[in-house]
C-alpha positions in Angstrom: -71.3 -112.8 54.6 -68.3 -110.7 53.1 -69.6 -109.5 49.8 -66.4 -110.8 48.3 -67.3 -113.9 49.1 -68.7 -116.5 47.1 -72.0 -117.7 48.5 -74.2 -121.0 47.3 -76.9 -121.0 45.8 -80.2 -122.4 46.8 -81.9 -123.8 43.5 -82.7 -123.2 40.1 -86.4 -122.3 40.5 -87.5 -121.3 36.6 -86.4 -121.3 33.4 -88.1 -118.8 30.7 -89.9 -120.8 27.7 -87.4 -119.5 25.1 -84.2 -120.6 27.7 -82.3 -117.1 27.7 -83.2 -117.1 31.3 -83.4 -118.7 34.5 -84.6 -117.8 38.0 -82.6 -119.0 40.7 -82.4 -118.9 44.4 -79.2 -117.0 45.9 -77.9 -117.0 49.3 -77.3 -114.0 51.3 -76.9 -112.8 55.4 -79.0 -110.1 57.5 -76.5 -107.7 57.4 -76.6 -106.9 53.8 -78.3 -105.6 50.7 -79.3 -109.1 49.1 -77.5 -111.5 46.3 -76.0 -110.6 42.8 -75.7 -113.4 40.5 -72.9 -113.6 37.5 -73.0 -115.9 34.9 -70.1 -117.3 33.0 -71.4 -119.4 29.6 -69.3 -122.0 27.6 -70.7 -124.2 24.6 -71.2 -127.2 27.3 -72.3 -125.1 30.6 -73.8 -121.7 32.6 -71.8 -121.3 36.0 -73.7 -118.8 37.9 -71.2 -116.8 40.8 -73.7 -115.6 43.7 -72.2 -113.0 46.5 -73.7 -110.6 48.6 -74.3 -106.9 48.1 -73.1 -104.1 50.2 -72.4 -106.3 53.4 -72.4 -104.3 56.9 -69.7 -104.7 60.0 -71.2 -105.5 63.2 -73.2 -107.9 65.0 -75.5 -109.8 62.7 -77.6 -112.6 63.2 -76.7 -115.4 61.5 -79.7 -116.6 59.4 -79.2 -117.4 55.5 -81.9 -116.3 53.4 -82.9 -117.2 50.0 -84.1 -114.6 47.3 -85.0 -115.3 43.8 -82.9 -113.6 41.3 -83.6 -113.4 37.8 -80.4 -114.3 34.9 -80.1 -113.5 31.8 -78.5 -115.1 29.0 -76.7 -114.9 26.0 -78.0 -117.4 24.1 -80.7 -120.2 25.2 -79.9 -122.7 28.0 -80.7 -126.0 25.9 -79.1 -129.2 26.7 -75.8 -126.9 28.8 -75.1 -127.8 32.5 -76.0 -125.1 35.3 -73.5 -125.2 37.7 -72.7 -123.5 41.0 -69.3 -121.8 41.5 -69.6 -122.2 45.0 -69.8 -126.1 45.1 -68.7 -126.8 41.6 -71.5 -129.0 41.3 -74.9 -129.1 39.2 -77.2 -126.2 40.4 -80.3 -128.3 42.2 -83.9 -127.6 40.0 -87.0 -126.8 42.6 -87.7 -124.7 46.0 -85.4 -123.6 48.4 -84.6 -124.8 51.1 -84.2 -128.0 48.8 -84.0 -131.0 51.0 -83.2 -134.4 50.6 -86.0 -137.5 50.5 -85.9 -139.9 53.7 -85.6 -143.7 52.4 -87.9 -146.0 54.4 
């Protein structure tokens, strides 16, 4: 994964009790040095930007792995919307790999 490349994230795992930051799970290849997440806050929402670190040329395998990172905040989380630049969409809350329930 390029590291100027966006890259999804994998879930929001944690928030702290006073809500000026959250643990989430970010993305990131074999062939680099692991995830950086930024953080962009408005009044209504937290968009978190996750790339890679120090990616490598070469032959890599092509597994995606999942590390908790740790982000802080300006000012507590509350009722805001945390959102994934990647996808644009809500950031999902619990353990990654977060998969979907079957309906029987």
């Amino acid at each position: 994964m390029p590291t100027d490349v966006l890259a999804p994230l994998g879930g929001l795992t944690e928030t702290v009790r006073d809500g000026r930051s959250l643990t989430v799970v970010a993305t990131h290849g074999s062939c680099d040095d692991g995830p950086t997440v930024k953080v962009l806050e408005t009044s209504g929402g937290v968009v978190l930007s996750a790339s890679t670190t120090n990616s490598e040329d070469g032959p890599c395998t092509s597994e995606l792995r999942g590390e908790k990172v740790s982000v802080k905040l300006d000012r507590p989380l509350g009722e805001r919307i945390v959102l994934d630049a990647f996808t644009g969409r809500p950031v999902p809350y619990g353990a990654w790999p977060v998969t979907a329930r079957s309906r029987n």
